[in-house]
C-alpha positions in Angstrom: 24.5 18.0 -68.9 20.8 17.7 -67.7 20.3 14.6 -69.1 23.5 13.2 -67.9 22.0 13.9 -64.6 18.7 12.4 -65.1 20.1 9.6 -66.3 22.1 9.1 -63.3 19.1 10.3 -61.0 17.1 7.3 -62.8 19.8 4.5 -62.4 20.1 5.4 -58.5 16.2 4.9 -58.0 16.4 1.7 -60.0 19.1 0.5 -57.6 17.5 1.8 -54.9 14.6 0.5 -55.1 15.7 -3.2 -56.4 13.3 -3.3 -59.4 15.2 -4.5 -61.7 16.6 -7.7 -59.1 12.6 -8.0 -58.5 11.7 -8.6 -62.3 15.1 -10.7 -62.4 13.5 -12.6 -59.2 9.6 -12.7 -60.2 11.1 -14.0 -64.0 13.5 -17.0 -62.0 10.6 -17.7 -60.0 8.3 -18.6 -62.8 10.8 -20.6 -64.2 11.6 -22.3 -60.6 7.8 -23.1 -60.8 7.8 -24.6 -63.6 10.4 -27.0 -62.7 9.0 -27.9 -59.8 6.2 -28.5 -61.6 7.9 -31.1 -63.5 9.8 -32.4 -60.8 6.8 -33.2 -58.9 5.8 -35.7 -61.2 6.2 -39.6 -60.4 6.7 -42.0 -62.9 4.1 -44.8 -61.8 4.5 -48.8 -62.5 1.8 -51.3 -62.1 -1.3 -53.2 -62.9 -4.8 -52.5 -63.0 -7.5 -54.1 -60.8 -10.9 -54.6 -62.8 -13.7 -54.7 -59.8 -17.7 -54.6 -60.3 -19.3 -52.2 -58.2 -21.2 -54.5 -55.8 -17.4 -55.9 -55.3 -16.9 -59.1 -57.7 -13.6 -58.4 -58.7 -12.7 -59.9 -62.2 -9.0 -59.8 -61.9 -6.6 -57.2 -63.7 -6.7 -55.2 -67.2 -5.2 -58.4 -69.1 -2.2 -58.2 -71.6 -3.7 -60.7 -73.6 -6.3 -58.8 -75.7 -9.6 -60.3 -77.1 -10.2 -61.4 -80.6 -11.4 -57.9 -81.3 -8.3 -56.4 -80.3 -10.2 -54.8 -76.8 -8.9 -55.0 -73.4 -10.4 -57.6 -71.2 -9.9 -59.1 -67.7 -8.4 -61.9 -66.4 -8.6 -63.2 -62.9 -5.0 -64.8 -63.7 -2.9 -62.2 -62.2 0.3 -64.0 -64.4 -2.1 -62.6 -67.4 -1.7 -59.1 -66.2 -0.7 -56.0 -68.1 1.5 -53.8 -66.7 1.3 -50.2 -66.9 3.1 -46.6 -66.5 2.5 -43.2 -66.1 3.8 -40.0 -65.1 1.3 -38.3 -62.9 1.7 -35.7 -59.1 2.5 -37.9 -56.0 -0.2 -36.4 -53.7 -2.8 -34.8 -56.3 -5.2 -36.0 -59.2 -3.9 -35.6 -62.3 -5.2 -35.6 -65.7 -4.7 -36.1 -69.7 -2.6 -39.1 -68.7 -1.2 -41.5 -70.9 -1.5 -45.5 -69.7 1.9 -47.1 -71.2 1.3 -51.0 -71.7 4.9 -51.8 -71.2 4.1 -55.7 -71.5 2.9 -55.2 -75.0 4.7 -56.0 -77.7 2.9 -53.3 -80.0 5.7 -50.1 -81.0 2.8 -48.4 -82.5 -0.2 -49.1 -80.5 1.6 -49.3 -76.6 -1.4 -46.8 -75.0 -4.5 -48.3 -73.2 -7.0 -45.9 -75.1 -10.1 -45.3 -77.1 -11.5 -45.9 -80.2 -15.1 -44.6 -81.7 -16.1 -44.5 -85.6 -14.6 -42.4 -87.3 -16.6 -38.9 -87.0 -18.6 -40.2 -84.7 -19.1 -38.2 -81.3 -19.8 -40.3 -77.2 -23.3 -39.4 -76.5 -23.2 -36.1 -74.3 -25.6 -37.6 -71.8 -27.5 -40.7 -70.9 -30.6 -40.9 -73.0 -29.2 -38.7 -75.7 -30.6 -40.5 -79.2 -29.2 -38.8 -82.6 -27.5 -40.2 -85.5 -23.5 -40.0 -85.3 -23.2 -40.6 -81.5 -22.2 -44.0 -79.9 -23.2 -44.5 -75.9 -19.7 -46.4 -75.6 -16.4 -46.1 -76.1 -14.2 -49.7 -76.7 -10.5 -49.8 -75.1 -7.8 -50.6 -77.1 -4.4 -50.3 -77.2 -3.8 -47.2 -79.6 -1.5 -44.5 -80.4 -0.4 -41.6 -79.0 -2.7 -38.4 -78.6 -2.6 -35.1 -76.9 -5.2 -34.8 -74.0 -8.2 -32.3 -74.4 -8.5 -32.3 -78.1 -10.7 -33.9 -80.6 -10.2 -37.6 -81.8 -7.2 -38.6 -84.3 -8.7 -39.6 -87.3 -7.0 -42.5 -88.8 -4.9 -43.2 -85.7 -3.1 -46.5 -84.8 -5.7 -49.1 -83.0 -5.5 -52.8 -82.0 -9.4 -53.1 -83.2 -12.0 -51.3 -85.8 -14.8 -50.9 -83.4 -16.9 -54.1 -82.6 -20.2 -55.1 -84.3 -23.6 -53.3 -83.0 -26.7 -55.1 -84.8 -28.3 -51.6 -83.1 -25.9 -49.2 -84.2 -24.6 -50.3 -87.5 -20.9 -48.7 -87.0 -19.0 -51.8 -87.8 -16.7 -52.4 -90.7 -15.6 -55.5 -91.6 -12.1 -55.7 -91.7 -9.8 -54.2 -89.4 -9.8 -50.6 -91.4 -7.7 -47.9 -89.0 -9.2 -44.9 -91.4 -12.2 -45.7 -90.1 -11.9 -45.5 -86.2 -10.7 -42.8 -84.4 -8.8 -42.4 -81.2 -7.7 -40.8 -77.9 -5.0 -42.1 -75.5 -4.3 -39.2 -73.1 -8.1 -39.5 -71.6 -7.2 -40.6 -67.7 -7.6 -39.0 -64.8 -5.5 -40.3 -61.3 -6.7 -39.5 -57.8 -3.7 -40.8 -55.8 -6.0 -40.9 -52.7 -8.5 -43.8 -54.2 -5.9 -45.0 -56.5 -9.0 -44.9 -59.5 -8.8 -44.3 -63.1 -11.6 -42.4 -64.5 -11.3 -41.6 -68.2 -13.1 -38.2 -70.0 -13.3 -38.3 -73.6 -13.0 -35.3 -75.7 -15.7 -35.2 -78.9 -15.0 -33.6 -82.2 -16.8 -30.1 -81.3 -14.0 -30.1 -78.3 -16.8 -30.8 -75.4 -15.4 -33.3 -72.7 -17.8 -36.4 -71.9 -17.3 -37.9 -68.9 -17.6 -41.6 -68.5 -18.2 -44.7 -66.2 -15.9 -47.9 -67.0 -18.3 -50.8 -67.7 -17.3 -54.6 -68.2 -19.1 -57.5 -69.8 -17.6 -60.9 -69.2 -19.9 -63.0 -71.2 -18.8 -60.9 -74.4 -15.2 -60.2 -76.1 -16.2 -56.4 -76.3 -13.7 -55.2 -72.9 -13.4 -53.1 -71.0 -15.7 -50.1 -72.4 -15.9 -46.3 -71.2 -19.6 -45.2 -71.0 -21.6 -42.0 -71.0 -25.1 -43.5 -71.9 -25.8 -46.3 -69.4 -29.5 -46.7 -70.6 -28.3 -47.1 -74.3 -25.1 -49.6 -73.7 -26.8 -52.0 -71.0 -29.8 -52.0 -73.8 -27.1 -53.7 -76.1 -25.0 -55.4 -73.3 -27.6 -56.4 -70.8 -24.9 -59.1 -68.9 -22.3 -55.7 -68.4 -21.7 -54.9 -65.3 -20.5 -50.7 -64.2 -16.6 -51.2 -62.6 -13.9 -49.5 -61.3 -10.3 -49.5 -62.4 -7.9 -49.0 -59.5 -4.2 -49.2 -59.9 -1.8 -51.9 -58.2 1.9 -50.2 -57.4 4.9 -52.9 -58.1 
């Protein structure tokens, strides 16, 4: 009989008090977040404007790739890629995946990175040790997951281009020996810029500044040792790349 009555002294408290509608509410109201979460994002279509920093444009990101298999520029805006991405309407997001939806390409659609295979983007300007690259060529490439290492092996348009410095280049266009990373952009919808941080095989995130060299087929490149890559590329030139809406 006593514990019938504590039992039914418990249950009124729990009613009383609401705790179990508040767990109900806090567990629907994670859930709501989440969802919001999702449904804040925008599906963004577009090109993307290539512009030196002293302000010589050099047209858009160009659907026609170089012989390398990099992305260039084209001031032809009829040679334009178009691209889209899911990304919040009024803050930066990042990890994003750039979608070329002109290309033609099922299993390389993503603008991306490639870097030898094992190889790691110099962690700062300056930096000089075996196995790390000052640049990173863009290429259209497969799909990855943002914040972790490289995919060994991964799909790419191009095997990274020939270095008479660095001596990564392999002749042939050999995908075990590059590896990638698509979901490296970061979107501030106030500027409308792309910045891209690459993640190296230890997990640390580099951070990079877009350079472009139009006397060369190398594209579009993402940089994190400026001293190093305008050693190799003395005619490149830092950018920004700023998206167009439809």
């Amino acid at each position: 009989m006593r514990l019938a009555q504590l039992f039914c002294i418990v249950s009124s408290l729990v009613l009383a008090t609401g705790a179990i509608p508040n767990l109900i509410g806090r567990s629907d109201g994670t859930v709501d977040a989440a969802k919001r979460w999702k449904d804040d994002l925008v599906l963004h279509q577009g090109k993307i404007t290539v512009t030196a920093a002293n302000g010589t444009s050099f047209g858009f990101v160009s659907k026609i790739l170089s012989d390398l298999g990099t992305y260039v520029a084209d001031l032809d805006k009829d040679h334009a890629a178009c691209f889209s991405f899911n990304a919040k309407k009024d803050f930066s997001s990042k990890g994003l995946l750039l979608k070329d939806t002109t290309s033609n390409r099922p299993d390389t659609p993503y603008l991306g990175g490639v870097i030898p295979h094992g190889f790691s983007l110099s962690p700062r300007s300056g930096w000089k040790r075996d196995g790390t690259n000052p640049d990173v060529p863009t290429a259209g490439t497969g799909k990855t997951n943002p914040d972790v290492p490289p995919t060994s092996g991964g799909n790419s348009t191009t095997p990274p281009p020939p270095s008479s410095r660095r001596r990564w280049f392999l002749n042939g266009a050999n995908p075990k020996a590059v590896d990638i990373e698509s979901a490296i952009w970061t979107y501030n919808p106030s500027t409308k810029e792309f910045l891209a941080t690459w993640t190296n095989p230890d997990g640390c995130a580099i951070s990079t500044t877009p350079f472009y060299n139009p006397c060369s087929n190398q594209g579009v490149a993402l940089v994190s040792d400026a001293i190093a890559y305008t050693f190799d590329n003395p005619d490149a030139f830092p950018i920004s790349l700023h998206f167009l809406p439809n």
